[in-house]
N, C-alpha and C positions, 0 to 999 in steps of 0.2 A: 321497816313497815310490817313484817312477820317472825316472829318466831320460830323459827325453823324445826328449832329443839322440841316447843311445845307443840308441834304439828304432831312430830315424830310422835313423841311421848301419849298425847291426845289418841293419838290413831292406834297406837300399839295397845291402847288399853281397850278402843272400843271392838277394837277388829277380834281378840280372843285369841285364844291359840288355835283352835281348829280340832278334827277328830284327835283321838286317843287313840293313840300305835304306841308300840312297846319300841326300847331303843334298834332293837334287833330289825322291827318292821319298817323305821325310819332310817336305817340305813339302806337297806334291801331297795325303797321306793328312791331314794338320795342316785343310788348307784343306777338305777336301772333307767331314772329320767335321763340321765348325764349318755348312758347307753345307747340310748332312744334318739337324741338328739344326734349323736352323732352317726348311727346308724340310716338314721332319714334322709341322710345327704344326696346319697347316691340316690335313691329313688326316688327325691324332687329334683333332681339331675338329672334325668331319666327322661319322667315325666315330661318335664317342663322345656329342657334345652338350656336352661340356664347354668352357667359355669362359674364357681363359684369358690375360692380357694379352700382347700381341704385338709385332712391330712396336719401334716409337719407344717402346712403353711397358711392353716385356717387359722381367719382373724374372727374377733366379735366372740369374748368368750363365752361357754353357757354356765350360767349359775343357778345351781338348784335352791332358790332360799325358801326361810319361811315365811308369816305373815307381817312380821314387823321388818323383816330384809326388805320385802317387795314396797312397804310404806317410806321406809328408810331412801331406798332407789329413786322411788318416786317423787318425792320430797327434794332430793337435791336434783333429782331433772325440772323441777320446778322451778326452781329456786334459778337455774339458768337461763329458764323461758322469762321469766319475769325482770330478772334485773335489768334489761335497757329501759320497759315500763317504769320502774321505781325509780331510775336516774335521770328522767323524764317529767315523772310529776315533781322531785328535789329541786330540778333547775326550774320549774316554773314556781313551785311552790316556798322551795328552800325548805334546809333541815325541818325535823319537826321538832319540837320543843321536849325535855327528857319525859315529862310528864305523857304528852302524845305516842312519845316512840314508846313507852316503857306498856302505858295502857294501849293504845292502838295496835300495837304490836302482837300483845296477847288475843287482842278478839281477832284478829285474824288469823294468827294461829290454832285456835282453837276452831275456826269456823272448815280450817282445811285440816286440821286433823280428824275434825270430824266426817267431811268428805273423803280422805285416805282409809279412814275405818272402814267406812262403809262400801269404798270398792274392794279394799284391801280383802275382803270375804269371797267374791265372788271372780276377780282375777285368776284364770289357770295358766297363763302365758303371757309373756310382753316381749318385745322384740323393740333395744332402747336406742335409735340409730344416733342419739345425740350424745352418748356418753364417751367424754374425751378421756382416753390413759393420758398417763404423763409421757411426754415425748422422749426415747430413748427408752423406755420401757414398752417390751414386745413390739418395737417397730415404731410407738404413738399410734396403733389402731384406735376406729372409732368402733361402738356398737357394742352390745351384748346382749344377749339373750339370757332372759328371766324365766323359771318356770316355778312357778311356788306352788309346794309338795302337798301342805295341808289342804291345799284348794280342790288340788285332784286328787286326791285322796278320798275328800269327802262328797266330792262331784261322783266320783265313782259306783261310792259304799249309796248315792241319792237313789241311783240309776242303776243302780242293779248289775253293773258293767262288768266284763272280765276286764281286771287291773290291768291284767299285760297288754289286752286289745286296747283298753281306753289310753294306757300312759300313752303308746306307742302311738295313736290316732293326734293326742293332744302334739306329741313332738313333732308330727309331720307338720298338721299347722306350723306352729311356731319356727319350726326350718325352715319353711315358706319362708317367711318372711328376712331370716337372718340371709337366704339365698336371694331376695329380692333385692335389698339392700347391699351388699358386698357382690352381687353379680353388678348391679346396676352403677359405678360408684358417684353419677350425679345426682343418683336420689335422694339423698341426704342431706347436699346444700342446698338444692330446689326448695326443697318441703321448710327447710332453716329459712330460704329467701324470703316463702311467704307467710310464714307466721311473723318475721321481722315488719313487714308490710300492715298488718293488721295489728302490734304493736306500736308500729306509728302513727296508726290513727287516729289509735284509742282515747277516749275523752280522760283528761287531764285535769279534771276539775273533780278530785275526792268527794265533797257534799253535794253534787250535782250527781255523780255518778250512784252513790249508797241509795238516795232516795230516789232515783229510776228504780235501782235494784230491787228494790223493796216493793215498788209498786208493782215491777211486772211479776217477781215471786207471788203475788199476791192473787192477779190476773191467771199465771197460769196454776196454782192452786184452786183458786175456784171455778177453771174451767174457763173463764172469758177468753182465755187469749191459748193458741195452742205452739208446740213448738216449743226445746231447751232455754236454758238464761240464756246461752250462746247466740242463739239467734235472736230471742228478744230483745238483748243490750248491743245489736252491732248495728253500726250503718252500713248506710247503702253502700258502699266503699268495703266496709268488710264483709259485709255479707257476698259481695261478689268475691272476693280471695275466699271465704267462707267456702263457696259453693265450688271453688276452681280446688280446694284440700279436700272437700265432699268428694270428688272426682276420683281422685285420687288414694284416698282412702279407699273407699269402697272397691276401686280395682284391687287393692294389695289385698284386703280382706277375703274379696269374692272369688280372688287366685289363690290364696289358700286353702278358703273351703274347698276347691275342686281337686286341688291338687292331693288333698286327705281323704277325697271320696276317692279318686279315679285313681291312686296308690292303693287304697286300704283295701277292696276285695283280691289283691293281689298277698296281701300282707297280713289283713288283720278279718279273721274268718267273722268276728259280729258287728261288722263295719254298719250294716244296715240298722241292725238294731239298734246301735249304738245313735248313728246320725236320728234316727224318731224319735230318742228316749230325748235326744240333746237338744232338739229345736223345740220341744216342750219346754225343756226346762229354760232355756233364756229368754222365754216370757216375761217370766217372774213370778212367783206367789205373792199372794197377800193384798193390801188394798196399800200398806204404807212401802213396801217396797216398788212398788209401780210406779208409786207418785215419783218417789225420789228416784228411781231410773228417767222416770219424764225429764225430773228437773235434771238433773244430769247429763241429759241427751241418750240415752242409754239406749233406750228406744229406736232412736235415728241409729246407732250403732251398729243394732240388730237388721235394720233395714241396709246396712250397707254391706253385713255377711250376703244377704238374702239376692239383694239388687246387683251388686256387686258379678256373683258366681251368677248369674243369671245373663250378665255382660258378656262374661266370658267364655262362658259355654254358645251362647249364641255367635261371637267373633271368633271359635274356634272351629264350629261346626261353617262356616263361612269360608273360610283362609285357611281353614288348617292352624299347625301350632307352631308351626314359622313364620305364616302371615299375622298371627297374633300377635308375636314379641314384635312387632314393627313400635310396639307400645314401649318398649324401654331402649327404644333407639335415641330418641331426645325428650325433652320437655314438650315440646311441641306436637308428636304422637300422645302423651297421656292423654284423655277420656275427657272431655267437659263432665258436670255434674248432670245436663239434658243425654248426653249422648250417654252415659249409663244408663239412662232409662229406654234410649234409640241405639242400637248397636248398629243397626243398617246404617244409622250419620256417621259413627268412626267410623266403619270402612269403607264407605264412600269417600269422605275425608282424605284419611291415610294411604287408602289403595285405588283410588281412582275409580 
């Protein structure tokens, strides 16, 4: 039902290579991300309380790629999100016929290589908690960390930033998260559980489905209707898992952001300047990149950096940073989607 190949292909052509550094300079930024990363450890360790394996025995490896690696990444984590859905509309629907797979195949590929393009620019970090090694290779860990060079590179040279301050800012985030995830280690089949939940929802009827699509692209283009395709094409069923990964997300996010502020004047001397020049910029420019952050959710994304460290700055100035982590004790302490926006409900809730 996709072309996988032509996704890649698609996406690597629109996304571009990125600034122009000489080989000497691309090595230097290669070396010094990979540095960054694993210098971060200990002071989100610190920070946070979270313990997280290290050293000789740190799993989730970090790879510095460029813009077609990060589309390439992406692409096959897709491809793994997807398949129980496509095994799903086959049994109701049955194979597709050569002509269907051969042509249907490519317009969907092309529709998401052009979606990979166009995050693939703007991406400085991922943190991929679904990505399975082969088992017997380094243990079968799961996870890795992504940091594409060209992105912060050119994020940098946008922002006027000292390289050294901005790499080392960008790796803290991103450690966040690989220290969220391998400190935590239920959070990975939780977050699997419920996107599995909202793929088996999902509407199963191919020409029922496109011509929704189409109409509410349409809606929220011209402003009728607000809000990503994500939320306009779910039910009421998924919009509630919807809203219970809303939660969730926005905690990991909003623990990152704090963790790079409340590290960084310890570390990284233009931390402040750096955080003004950065929340300008994941506005967006332009009239057609807004849109497509809209449709994207992109938007809501930036709202769960925002909302998110807002959470957690409030449950930490509450409980302290021990009564916080009460949040990665079970599934059952993470955050609803309302109680992000009410922190006094989580620890009510959670602390009595």
């Amino acid at each position: 039902m996709i072309d996988w190949d032509l996704a890649v292909s698609v996406g690597s052509r629109v996304v571009g290579e990125g600034p122009t550094v000489t080989r000497s300079e691309a090595a230097d930024v290669v070396a010094e991300l990979r540095a960054g990363a694993l210098r971060s450890t200990p002071y989100v360790r610190d920070f946070t309380g979270l313990v997280a394996p290290d050293g000789e025995e740190r799993n989730a490896p970090v790879l510095v790629v460029d813009r077609p690696g990060w589309i390439q990444a992406n692409a096959d984590g897709f491809a793994q999100v997807v398949a129980p859905l496509v095994d799903k509309l086959q049994q109701k629907k049955g194979p597709p016929s050569p002509l269907t797979e051969a042509v249907g195949s490519r317009v969907t590929g092309t529709e998401l290589g052009l979606m990979l393009g166009f995050l693939g620019s703007k991406v400085l970090g991922q943190f991929d908690p679904f990505h399975e090694r082969a088992v017997g290779a380094d243990r079968g860990e799961t996870g890795r960390l992504l940091l594409v060079a060209p992105n912060i590179v050119q994020a940098e040279r946008e922002l006027a930033a000292d390289p050294h301050d901005f790499r080392l800012w960008v790796c803290l985030h991103e450690e966040t998260h690989r220290v969220q995830f391998t400190a935590v280690p239920w959070l990975t089949d939780h977050l699997r559980e419920e996107m599995a939940r909202i793929v088996g929802s999902l509407q199963t009827d191919p020409g029922q489905l496109i011509a929704e699509a189409a109409k509410r692209i349409g809606d929220v283009v011209t402003g009728r209707a607000e809000g990503s395709l994500v939320d306009l094409l779910s039910s009421a069923e998924q919009k509630a898992v919807i809203d219970r990964i809303t939660g969730v997300m926005s905690l990991l996010e909003g623990h990152a952001d704090v963790v790079m502020d409340g590290v960084g004047p310890e570390v990284i001397p233009s931390v402040a300047q750096i955080r003004e020049k950065f929340d300008r910029r994941r506005k967006g420019v332009g009239t057609l990149d807004r849109l497509l952050r809209r449709l994207l959710g992109l938007d809501q994304k930036m709202a769960q950096y925002r909302d998110g460290a807002a959470f957690v700055r409030a449950c930490i100035d509450k409980v302290g940073m021990d009564g916080f982590n009460a949040v990665w004790a079970a599934p059952g302490n993470l955050p609803s989607k309302d109680e992000i926006h009410d922190p006094d409900a989580w620890v009510t809730r959670v602390h009595g």
